[in-house]
N, C-alpha and C positions, 0 to 999 in steps of 0.2 A: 797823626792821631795814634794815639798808644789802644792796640786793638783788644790787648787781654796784661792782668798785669803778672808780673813775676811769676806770684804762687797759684796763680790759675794756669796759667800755659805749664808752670811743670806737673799741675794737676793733670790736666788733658796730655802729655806729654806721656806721663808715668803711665797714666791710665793706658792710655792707646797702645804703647810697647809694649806692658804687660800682656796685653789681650793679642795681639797681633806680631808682638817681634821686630817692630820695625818701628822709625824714627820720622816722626813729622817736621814737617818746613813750613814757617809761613813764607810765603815768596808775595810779591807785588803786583800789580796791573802788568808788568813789563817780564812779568817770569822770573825776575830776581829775587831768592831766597835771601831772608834775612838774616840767617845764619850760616855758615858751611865748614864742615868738618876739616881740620888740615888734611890736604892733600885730594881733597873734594872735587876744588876750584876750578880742578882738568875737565871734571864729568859739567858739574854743574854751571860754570861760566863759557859752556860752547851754547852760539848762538842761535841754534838748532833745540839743544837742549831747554834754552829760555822761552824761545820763538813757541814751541810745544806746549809749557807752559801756560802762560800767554793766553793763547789756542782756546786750550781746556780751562780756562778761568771763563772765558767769552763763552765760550758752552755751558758751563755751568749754570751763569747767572743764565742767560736765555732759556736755557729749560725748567731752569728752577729746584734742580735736583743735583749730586755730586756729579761729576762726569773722570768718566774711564776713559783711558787711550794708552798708547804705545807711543814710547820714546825711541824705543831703538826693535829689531827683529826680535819676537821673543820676549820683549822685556815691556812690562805693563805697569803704569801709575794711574793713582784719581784723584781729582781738587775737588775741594769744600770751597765752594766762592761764602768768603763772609759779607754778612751783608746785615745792615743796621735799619729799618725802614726800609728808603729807598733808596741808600748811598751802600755801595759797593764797596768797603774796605782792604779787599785784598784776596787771598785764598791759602787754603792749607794742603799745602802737595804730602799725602799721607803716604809715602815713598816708593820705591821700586821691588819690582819682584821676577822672579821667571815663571813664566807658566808652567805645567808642568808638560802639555802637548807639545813646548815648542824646546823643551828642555836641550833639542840636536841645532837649536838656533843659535849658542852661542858662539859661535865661530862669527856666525853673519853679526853677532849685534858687535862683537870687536872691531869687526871692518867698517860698520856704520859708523862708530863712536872713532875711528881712526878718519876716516874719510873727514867725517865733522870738524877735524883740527885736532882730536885726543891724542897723544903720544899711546901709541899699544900697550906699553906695561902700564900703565893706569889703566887704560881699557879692560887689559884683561883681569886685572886687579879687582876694579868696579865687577865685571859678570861672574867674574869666578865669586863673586861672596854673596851674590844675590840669592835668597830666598826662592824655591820653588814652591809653589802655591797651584792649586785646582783652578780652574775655568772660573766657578764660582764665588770664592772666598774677595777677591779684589772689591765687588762690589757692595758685599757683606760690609769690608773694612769700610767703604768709603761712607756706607750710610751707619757704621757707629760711630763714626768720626766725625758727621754734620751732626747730629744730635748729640755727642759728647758736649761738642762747642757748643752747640744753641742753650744745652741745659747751662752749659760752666759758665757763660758769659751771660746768656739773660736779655740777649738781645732778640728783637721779632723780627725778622726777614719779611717784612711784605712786600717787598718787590719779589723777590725768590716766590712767594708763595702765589703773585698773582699767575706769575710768568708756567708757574707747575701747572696753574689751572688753564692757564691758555693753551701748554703745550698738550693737555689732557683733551681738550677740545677739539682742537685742530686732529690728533690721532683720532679721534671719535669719527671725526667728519670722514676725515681720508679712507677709513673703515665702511663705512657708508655709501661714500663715492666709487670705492673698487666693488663693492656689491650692489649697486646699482647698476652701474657697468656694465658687470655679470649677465644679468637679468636684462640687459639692455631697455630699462626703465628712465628714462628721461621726459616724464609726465612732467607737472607744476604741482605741486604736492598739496592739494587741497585736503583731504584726508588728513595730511599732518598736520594739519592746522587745528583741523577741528582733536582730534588725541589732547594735542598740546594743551588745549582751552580747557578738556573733561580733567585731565590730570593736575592741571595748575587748581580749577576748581574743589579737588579731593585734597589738593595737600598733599602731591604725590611729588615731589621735589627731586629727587633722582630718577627718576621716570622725565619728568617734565626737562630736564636740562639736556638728558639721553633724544629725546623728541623732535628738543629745540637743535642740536644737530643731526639730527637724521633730515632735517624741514631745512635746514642752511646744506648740506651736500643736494638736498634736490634743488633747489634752489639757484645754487650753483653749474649744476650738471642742466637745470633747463639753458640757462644762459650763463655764459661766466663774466659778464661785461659788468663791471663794477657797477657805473650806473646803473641800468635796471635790477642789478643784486639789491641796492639802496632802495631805489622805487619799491620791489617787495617788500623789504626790513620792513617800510616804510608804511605799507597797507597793513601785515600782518599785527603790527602792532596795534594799528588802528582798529583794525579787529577786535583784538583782545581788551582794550581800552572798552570798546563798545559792548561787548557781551557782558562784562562785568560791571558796569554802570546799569545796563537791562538786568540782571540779574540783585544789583543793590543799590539804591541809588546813593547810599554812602559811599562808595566808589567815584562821585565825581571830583575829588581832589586827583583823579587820576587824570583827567583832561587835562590838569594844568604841568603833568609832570612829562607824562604823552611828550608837550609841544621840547620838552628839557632834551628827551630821548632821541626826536627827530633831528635833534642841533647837532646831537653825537653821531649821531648816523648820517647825516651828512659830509659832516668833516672828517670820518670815515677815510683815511688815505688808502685803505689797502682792508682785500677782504677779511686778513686776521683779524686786525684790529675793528674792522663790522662785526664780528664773531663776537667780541670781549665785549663791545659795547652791549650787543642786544643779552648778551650772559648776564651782565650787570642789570638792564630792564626787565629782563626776566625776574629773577630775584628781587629785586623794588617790585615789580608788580604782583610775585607771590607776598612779597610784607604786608601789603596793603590789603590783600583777599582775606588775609589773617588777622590784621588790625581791625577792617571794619566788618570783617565777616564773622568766621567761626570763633576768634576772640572776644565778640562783641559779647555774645552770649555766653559763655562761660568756656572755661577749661573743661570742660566736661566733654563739648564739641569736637573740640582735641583727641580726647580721647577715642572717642566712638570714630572718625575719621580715621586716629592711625589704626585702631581696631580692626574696622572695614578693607585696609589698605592691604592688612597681614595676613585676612582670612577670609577674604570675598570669594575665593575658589570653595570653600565647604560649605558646608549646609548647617548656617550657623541660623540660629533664630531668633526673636524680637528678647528674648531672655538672656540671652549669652552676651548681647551686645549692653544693654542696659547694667548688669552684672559689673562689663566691662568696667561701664562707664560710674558705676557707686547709684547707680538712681533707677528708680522704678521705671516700668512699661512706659506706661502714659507722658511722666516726664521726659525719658528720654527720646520718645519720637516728637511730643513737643516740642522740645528745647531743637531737634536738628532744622526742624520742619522752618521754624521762625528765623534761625539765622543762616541757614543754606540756601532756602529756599523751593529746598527738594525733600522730597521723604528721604529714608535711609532705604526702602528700596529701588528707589530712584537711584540712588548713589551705585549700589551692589551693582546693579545694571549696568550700570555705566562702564565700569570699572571689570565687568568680566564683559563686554564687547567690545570696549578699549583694546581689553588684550587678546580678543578673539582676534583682532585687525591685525594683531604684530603678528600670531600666528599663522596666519592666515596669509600675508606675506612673505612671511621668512621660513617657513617652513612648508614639505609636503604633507602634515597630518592630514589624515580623513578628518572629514564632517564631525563624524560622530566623538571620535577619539578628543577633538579641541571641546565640543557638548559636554564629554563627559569629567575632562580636567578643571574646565571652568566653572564647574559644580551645577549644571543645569538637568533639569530631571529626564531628556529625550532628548533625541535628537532635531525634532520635528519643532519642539518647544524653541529650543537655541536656535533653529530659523526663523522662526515668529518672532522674537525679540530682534533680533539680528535685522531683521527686513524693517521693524516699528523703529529700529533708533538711525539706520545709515539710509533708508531707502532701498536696499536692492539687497540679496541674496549671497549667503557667503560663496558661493559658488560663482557668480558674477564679479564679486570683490577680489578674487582672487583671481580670478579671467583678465578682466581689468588691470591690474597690476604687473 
């Protein structure tokens, strides 16, 4: 398959050297460029050099991002995996360069590229013309170089782009996992269950994803045994299934989708792919809080939610929000009341002792100092809320922990 035609590849071709100085290669699954300069064929047909290739194409696509590496001591390339849906077409080797820190390197990368099978005067040939470059610029190139492509050809990477949000997960988790550690906290994270549920409720979608792995590294860290990792996916979602059926009972097309999620989570080989499945339930399950919740009744809902979302720390009032939202007082604490379920200071509540918890966790603030950032009028106030929505006392919540 013809990946780009003529006048596009000398478009991205022109483009890129202009910007950058240097000459792009599509090369193959196998490391083999499909072009090569005369007199190339020394540097570029040693099987070290293909093999490297290769390498960084497989890393690419896995992470879902260009990937950088070292071909020889000193001397650094990055590949663009192109990628069409979810077929892998090949990759674009955006070329060679010297660092600038390792610039006293080329001696060693002649010896490497000699060792490899290279005849030395090519070797030295190849290092002595290479480009020196900062630490930083290689990776600069690499990501104008997958968006040069992605714009010039028009194709949508989603394999690339599930695989960026998997690998963004998983570092999420492992970030989690080494700070739990820390704290030598290997509880079962009932706490993170209940956040997860307030935040999916608000419409807090980067929060709730942030949540949903910090709730998968405890999870893990209680037990790592695949199995029982499954059994919890397996309850938590149940959970959430239920509290939002209680909360609407337009919500029960969710039972039937629930039983869809369980099937995924069983077949589950490996706990990444546990991770990507409940990523995926999660998001179906926030569509569905939106579809039959705060959509039902108007985009206005919408509003005053992301409203709330942006400004729950100040001392915002029944006017500011309404404003927000295009509608009077009365309509708009109607309109939240009937399709949330909650008033809107229900919501506020929630939403600053949500984040009192993360606080309250992850940091040493005083008492008072998290009362007075969460926009609460005392300090003695922020414990009476605090003790009415968790049960116990931030002072204990953090004991606890």
């Amino acid at each position: 398959m013809k990946i780009l035609s003529q006048r596009q590849w000398e478009l991205l071709r022109r483009d890129y050297r202009r910007r950058y100085g240097v000459v792009p290669a599509l090369v193959d699954s196998s490391g083999k460029r499909a072009t090569v300069a005369a007199g190339a064929e020394m540097i570029y047909g040693l099987p070290m050099i293909m093999r490297a290739c290769a390498d960084a194409l497989q890393q690419a696509v896995r992470w879902g991002d260009p990937y950088v590496f070292f071909v020889a001591p000193g001397v650094m390339s990055w590949i663009v995996a192109l990628v069409d849906g979810e077929r892998v077409l090949g990759g674009i080797c955006g070329g060679e360069i010297m660092l600038e820190d390792d610039a006293d390197q080329r001696g060693a990368a002649v010896n490497y590229l000699v060792e490899g099978g290279c005849p030395r005067a090519a070797a030295q040939r190849y290092v002595r013309h290479l480009a020196v470059w900062p630490q930083s610029q290689p990776r600069a190139a690499a990501q104008y170089l997958s968006e040069l492509f992605y714009q010039i050809s028009g194709y949508k990477p989603a394999l690339m782009l599930r695989n960026r949000e998997n690998a963004r997960q998983q570092r999420q988790i492992a970030e989690s996992i080494h700070e739990r550690k820390q704290r030598s906290e290997r509880s079962y994270p009932m706490r993170e269950e209940q956040v997860l549920l307030s935040l999916m409720r608000v419409g807090d979608r980067n929060g709730a994803r942030r949540v949903l792995n910090e709730t998968l590294a405890a999870i893990f860290l209680y037990s790592p045994n695949l199995v029982l990792i499954r059994a919890r996916a397996i309850e938590m979602m149940g959970m959430l299934v239920r509290a939002a059926i209680e909360d609407n009972p337009l919500q029960e097309p969710l039972m039937e989708r629930h039983q869809e999620w369980v099937a995924h989570i069983v077949k589950a080989e490996n706990f990444e792919k546990l991770c990507e499945v409940l990523r995926y339930a999660l998001e179906d399950f926030m569509n569905s809080i939106f579809t039959h919740g705060y959509n039902r009744g108007s985009r206005r809902v919408r509003q005053v939610m992301d409203y709330l979302a942006q400004n729950y720390t100040q001392d915002i009032g029944l006017d500011d929000i309404a404003r927000a939202a295009g509608l009077s007082r009365f309509h708009v604490t109607r309109l939240v009341k009937s399709c949330t379920g909650k008033t809107i200071s229900q919501h506020i509540r929630s939403l600053r002792i949500n984040r009192a918890c993360e606080l309250l966790r992850q940091t040493q603030m005083p008492y008072a100092e998290i009362a007075y950032e969460l926009g609460f009028t005392d300090q003695s106030y922020f414990i009476k809320q605090f003790r009415a929505m968790t049960g116990t006392t931030p002072r204990r919540y953090r004991n606890a922990g």
